[in-house]
LOKOLGU-667336 format. One line per field, with one value per residue (C-alpha): residue number from 1; residue in one letter; chain; y, z, x. Coordinates in nm, 2 decimals, always signed. Layout:
BEGIN
resi	NUM,...
resn	a,...
chain	A,...
c2	Y,...
c3	Z,...
c1	X,...
***
This chain:
BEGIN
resi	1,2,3,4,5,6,7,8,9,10,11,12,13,14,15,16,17,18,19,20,21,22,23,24,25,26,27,28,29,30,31,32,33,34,35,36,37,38,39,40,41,42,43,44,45,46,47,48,49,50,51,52,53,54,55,56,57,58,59,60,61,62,63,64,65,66,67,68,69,70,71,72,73,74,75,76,77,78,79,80,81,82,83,84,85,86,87,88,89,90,91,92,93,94,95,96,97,98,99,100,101,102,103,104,105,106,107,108,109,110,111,112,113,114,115,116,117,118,119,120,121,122,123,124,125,126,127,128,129,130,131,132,133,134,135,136,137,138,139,140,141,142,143,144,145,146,147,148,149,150,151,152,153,154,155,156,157,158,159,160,161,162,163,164,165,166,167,168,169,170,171,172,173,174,175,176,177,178,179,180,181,182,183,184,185,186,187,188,189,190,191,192,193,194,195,196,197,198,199,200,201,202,203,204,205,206,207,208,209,210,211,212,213,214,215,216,217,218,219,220,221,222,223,224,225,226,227,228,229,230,231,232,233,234,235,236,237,238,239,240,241,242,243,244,245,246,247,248,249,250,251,252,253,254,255,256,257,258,259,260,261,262,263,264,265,266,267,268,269,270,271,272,273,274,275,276,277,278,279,280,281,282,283,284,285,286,287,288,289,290,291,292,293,294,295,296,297,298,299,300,301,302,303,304,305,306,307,308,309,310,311,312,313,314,315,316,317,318,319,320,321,322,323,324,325,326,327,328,329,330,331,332,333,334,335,336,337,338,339,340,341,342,343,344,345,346,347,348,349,350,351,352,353,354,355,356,357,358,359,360,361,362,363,364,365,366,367
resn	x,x,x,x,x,x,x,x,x,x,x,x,x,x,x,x,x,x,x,x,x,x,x,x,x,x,x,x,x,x,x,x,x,x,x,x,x,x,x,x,x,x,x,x,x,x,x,x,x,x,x,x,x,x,x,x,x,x,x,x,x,x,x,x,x,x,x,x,x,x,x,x,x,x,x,x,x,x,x,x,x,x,x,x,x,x,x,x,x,x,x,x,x,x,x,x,x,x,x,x,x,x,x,x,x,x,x,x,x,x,x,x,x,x,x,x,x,x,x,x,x,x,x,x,x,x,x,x,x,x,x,x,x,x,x,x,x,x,x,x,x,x,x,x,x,x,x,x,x,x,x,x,x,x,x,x,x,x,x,x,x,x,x,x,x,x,x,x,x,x,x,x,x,x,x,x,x,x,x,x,x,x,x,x,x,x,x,x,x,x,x,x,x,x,x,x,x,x,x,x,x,x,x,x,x,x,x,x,x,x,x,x,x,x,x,x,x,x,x,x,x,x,x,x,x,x,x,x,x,x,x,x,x,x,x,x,x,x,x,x,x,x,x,x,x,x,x,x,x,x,x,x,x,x,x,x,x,x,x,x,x,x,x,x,x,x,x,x,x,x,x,x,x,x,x,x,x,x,x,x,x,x,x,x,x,x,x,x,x,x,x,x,x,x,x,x,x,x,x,x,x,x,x,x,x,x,x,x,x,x,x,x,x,x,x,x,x,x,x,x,x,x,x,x,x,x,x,x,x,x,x,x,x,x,x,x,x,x,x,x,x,x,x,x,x,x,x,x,x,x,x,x,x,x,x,x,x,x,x,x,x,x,x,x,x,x,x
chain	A,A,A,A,A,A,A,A,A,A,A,A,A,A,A,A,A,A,A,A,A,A,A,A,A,A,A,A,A,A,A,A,A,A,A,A,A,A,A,A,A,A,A,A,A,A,A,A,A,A,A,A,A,A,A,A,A,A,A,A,A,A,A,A,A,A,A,A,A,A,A,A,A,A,A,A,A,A,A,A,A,A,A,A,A,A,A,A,A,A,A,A,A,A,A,A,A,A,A,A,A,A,A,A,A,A,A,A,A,A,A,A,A,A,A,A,A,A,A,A,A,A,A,A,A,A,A,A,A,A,A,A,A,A,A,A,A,A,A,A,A,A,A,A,A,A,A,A,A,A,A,A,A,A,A,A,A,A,A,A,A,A,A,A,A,A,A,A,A,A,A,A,A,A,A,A,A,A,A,A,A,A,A,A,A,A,A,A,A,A,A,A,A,A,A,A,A,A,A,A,A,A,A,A,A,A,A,A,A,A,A,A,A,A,A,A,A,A,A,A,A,A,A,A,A,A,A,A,A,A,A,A,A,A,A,A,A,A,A,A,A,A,A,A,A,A,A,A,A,A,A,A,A,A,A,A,A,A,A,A,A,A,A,A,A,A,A,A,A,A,A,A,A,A,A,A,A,A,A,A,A,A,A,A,A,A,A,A,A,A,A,A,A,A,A,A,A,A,A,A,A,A,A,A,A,A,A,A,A,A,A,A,A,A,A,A,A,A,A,A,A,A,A,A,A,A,A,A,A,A,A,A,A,A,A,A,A,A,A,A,A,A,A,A,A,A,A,A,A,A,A,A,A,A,A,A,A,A,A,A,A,A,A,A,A,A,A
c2	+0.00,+0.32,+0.56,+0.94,+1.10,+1.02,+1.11,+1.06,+0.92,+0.58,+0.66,+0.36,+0.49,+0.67,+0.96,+1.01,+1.42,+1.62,+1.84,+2.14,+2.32,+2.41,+2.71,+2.78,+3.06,+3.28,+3.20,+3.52,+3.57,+3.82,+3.95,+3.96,+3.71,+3.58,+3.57,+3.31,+3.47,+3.16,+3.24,+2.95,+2.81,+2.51,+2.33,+1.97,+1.83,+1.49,+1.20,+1.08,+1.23,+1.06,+1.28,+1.21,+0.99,+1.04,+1.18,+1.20,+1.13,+1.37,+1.32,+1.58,+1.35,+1.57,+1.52,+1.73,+1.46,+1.44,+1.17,+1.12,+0.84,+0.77,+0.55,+0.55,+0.34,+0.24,+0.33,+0.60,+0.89,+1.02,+1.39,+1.61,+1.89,+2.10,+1.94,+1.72,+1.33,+1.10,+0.76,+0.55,+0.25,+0.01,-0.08,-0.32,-0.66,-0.90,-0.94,-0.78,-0.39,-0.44,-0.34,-0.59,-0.26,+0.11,+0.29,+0.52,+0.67,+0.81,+0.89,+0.62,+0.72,+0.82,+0.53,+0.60,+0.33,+0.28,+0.07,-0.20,-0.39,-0.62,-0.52,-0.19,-0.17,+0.00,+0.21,+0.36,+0.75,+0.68,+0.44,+0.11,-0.15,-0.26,-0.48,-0.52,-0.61,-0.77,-0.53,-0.50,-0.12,-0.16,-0.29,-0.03,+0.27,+0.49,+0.84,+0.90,+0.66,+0.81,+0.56,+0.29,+0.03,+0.25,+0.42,+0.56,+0.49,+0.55,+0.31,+0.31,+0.58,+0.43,+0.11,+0.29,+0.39,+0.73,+0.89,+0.67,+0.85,+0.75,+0.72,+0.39,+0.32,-0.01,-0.18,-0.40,-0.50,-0.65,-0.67,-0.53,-0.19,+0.07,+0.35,+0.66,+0.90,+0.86,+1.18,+1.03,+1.18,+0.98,+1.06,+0.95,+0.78,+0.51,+0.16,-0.04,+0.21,+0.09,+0.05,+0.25,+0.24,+0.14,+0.44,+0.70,+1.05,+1.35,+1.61,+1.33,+1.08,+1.12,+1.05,+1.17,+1.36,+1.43,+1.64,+1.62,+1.88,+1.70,+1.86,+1.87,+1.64,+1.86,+1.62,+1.58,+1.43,+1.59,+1.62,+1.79,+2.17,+2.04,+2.07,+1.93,+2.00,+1.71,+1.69,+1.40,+1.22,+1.20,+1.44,+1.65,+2.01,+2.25,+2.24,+2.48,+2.46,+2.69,+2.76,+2.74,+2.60,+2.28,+2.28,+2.01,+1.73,+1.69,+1.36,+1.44,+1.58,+1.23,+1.08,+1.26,+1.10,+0.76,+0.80,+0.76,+0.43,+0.03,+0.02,-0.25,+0.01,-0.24,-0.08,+0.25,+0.39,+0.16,+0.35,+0.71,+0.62,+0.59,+0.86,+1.18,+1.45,+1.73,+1.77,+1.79,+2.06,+1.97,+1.78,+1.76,+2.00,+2.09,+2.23,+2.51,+2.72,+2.75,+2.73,+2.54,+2.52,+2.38,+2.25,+2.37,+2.15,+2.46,+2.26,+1.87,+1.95,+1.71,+1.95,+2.31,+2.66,+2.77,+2.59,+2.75,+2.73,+2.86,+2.96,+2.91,+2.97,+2.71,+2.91,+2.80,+3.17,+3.20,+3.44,+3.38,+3.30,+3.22,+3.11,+2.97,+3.00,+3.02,+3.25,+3.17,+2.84,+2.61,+2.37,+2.06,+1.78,+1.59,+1.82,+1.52,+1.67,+2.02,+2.07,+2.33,+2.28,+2.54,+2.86,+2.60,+2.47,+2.21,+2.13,+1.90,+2.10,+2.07,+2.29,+2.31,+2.02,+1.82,+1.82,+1.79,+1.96,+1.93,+2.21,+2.42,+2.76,+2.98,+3.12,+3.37,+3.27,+3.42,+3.45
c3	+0.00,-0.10,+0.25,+0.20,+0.40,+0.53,+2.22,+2.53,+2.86,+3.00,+3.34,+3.58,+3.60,+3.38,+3.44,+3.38,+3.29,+3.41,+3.18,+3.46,+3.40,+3.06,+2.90,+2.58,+2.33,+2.07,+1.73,+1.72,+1.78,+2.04,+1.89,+1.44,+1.16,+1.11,+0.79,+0.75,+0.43,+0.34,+0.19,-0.08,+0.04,-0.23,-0.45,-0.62,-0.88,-0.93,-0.71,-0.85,-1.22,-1.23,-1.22,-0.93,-0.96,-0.68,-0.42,-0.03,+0.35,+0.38,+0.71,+0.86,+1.12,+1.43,+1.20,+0.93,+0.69,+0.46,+0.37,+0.08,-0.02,-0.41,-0.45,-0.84,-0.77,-0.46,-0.30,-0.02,-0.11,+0.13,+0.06,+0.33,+0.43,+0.19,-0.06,-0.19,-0.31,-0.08,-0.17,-0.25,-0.02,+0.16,-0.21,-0.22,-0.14,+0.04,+0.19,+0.43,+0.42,+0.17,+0.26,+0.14,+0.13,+0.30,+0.49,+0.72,+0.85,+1.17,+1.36,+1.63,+1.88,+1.62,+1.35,+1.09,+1.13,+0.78,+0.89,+0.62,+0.81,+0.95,+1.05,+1.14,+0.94,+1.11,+0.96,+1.02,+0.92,+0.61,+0.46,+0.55,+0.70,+1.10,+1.19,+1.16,+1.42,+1.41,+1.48,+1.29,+1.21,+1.17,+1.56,+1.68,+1.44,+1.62,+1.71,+1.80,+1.89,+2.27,+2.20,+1.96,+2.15,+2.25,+2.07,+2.16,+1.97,+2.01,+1.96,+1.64,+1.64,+1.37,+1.56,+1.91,+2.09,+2.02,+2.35,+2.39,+2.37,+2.51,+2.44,+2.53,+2.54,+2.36,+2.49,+2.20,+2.40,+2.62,+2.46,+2.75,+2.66,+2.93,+2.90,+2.98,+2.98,+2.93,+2.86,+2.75,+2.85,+3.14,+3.10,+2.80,+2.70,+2.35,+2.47,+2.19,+1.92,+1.58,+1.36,+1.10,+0.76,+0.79,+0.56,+0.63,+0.56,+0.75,+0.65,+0.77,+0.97,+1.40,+1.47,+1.78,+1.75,+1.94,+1.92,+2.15,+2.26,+2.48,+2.78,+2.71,+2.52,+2.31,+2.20,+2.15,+1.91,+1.56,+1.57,+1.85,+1.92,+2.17,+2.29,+2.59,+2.78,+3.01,+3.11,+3.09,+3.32,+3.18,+3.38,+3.23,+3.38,+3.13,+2.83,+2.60,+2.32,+2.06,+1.95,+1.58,+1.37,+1.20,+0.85,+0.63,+0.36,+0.12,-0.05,-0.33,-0.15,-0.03,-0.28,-0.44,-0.19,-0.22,-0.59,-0.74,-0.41,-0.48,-0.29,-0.50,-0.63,-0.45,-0.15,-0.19,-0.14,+0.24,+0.29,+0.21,+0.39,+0.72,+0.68,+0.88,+0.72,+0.92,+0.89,+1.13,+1.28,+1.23,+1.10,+1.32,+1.54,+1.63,+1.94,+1.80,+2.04,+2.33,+2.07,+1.98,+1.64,+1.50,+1.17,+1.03,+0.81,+0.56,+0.29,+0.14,-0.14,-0.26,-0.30,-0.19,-0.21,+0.16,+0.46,+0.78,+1.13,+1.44,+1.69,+2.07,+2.37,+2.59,+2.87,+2.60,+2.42,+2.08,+1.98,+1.58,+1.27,+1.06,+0.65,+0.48,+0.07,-0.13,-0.41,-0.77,-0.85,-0.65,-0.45,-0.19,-0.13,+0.20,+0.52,+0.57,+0.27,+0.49,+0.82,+1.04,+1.17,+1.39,+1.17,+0.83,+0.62,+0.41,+0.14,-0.16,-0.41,-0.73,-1.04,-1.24,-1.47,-1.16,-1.19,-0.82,-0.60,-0.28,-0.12,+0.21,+0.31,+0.55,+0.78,+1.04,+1.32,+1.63,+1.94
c1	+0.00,+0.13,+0.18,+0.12,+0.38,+0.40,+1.14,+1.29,+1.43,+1.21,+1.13,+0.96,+0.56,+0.36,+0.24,-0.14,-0.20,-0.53,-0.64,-0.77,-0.47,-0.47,-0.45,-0.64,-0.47,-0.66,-0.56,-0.36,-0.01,+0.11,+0.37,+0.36,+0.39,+0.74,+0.93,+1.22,+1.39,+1.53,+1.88,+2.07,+2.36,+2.37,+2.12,+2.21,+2.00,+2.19,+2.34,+2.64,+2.59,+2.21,+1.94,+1.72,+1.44,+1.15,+1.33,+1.19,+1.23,+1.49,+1.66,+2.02,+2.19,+2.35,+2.67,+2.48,+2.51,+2.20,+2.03,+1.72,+1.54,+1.43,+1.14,+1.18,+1.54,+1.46,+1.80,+1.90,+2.13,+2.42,+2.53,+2.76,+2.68,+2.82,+2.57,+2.81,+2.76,+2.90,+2.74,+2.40,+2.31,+2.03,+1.92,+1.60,+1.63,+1.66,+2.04,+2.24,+2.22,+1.92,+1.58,+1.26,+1.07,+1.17,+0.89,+1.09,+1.41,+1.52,+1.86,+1.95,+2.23,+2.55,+2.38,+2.11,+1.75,+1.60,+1.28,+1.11,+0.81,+0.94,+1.32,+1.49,+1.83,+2.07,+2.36,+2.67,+2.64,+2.88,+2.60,+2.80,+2.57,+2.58,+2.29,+1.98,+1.67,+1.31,+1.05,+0.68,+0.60,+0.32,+0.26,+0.55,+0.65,+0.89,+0.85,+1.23,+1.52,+1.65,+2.02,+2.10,+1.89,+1.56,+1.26,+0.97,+0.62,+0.25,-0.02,-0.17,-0.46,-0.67,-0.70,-0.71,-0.98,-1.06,-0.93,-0.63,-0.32,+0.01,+0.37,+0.54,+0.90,+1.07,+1.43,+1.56,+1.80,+1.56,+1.24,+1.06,+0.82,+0.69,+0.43,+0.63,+0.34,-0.02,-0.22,-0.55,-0.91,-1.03,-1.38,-1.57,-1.31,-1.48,-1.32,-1.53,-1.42,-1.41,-1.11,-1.07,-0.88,-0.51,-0.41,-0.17,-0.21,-0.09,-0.35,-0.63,-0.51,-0.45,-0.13,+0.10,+0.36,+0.68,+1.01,+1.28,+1.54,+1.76,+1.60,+1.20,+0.96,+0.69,+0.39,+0.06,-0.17,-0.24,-0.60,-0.63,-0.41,-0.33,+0.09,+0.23,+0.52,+0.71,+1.06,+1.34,+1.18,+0.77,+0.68,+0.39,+0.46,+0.26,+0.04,-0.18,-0.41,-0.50,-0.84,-0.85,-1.17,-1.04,-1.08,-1.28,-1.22,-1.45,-1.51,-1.34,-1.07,-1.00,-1.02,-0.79,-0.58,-0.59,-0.63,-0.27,-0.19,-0.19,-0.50,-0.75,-1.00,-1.31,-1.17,-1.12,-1.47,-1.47,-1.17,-1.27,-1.55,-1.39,-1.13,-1.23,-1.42,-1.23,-0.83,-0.56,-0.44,-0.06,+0.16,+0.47,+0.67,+1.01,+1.18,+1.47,+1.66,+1.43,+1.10,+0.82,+0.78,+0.47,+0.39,+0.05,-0.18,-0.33,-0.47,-0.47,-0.25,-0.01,+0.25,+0.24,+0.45,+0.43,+0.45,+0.22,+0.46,+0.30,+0.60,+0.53,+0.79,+0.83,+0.57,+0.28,+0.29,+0.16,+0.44,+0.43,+0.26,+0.56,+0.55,+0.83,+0.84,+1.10,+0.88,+0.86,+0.72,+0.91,+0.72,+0.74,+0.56,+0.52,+0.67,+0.87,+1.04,+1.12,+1.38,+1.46,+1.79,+1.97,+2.00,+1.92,+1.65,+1.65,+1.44,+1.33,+1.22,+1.02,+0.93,+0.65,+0.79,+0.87,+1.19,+1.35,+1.64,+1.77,+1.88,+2.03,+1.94,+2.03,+1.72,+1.61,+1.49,+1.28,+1.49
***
């Protein structure tokens, strides 16, 4: 099935949040709308002297080496951070340092995790092949690996019940998992809930979401603006919510969604069926240099010129309304496909004949 694109120290209790304390925000920042002015450092349109293919899942490792995926070659791309071509690896297949079929990527102590469904390949930063371990995404997809051996992961939303929201920790080492914070609704709380369709799609589909600074977990679940605020330990000690009207799908809308996937066209209507008629509010978030920054779902485009970003402080201010373009006609696709990193951005691009880039620009942030 085609997937549209589509942290944290374990402490030994979870912690169960009430919701009395929380602060609701206007949508309106206190202070202006922000403007990133995204500056070009470098822009590649080739890996190794082939043009790319379909290019996505970028990912900058605390190394700033930058990695891509293209799902027309099915192989991963390494490039330094000066934008230049280090290497391809993890081609499909089915041998060592071969993946039977890539669905994510994420940083993992000083390695790199490419995850198929039923392993997690692990690699050294220069794209040479350590190990690899048993694990079913599709049971446990990680939000963020804390070290080599541990991840955090929330259950799967469209098979939870509605309220159900947690974030549980995994030992691979050991095998053993713990809930490290559980901020579900207590009350009404839907225990016979039905599933619903096993299809991924940011602008639609609830998922939690989580960013990590080293010092303070920022989570919360994307259908509901909602953020919370814990430290190292799971402790919940602050969170907000912003009071914005969510916007709506229309059925054609979602269809357009599911329109260009693998899914056997007898099931398609079942599945737009049970997809939500109302959008998320987000998409993911970030913590940046004392900030929150959270990734706003605007519209169900597949690709799109801008990107929303509402800036918070850590205190649960709504300080900013920030937009990042890069003007002319240059697009992105997925916001997988977009990172804030320090005083960088970096970017896949695409032009109006699809061809793509990858690029780095320096930005101005809030402070």
């Amino acid at each position: 099935m085609k997937t549209k694109r589509p942290w944290l120290v374990a402490c030994s209790f979870a912690v169960v949040l009430t919701l009395s304390g929380q602060v609701t925000l206007k949508d309106k920042p206190t202070k202006s709308e922000w403007r990133f002015n995204p500056e070009k450092i470098w822009e590649v349109e080739t890996a190794g002297g082939e043009s790319f293919g379909r290019i996505a899942e970028l990912l900058v490792s605390d190394k700033e080496n930058i990695y891509v995926r293209d799902f027309e070659r099915n192989i991963s791309y390494l490039f330094d951070n000066n934008g230049r071509f280090i290497k391809k690896f993890a081609p499909q297949g089915n041998g060592d340092g071969q993946l039977s079929h890539y669905l994510n990527r994420f940083q993992a102590g000083d390695k790199i995790v490419l995850a198929a469904p039923d392993k997690l390949h692990y690699f050294f930063q220069d794209g040479t092949f350590d190990h690899a371990v048993e694990n079913n995404l599709f049971m446990r997809f990680p939000l963020l690996f804390m070290s080599e051996n541990e991840f955090v992961y929330a259950p799967n939303l469209p098979r939870s019940p509605v309220h159900d929201k947690k974030l549980v920790t995994v030992d691979l080492s050991s095998g053993k998992e713990k809930v490290l914070v559980d901020f579900s609704e207590k009350e009404g709380q839907d225990q016979n809930a039905a599933p619903g369709a096993m299809v991924m799609i940011f602008s639609l589909t609830p998922q939690v979401r989580l960013a990590y600074d080293g010092k303070t977990m920022v989570f919360g679940r994307s259908d509901q603006y909602t953020i919370y605020l814990a430290d190292q330990a799971g402790k919940i000690f602050s969170s907000f919510g912003l009071d914005r009207k969510k916007l709506t799908a229309s059925p054609e809308d979602k269809r357009n969604q599911v329109a260009d996937s693998s899914i056997p066209k007898e099931m398609i209507d079942k599945i737009i069926a049970q997809l939500p008629d109302e959008m998320t509010y987000f998409s993911h978030m970030t913590s940046l240099q004392g900030l929150i920054y959270v990734f706003a779902v605007a519209d169900m485009a597949p690709k799109t010129a801008s990107q929303a970003i509402d800036i918070f402080s850590e205190k649960g201010e709504y300080l900013y309304r920030g937009t990042i373009d890069f003007g002319g006609q240059l697009k992105f696709g997925s916001p997988s496909n977009l990172i804030l990193k320090d005083n960088y951005l970096y970017v896949i691009h695409e032009n109006e004949e699809g061809k793509q880039t990858l690029a780095k620009y320096r930005i101005q942030l809030p402070r």
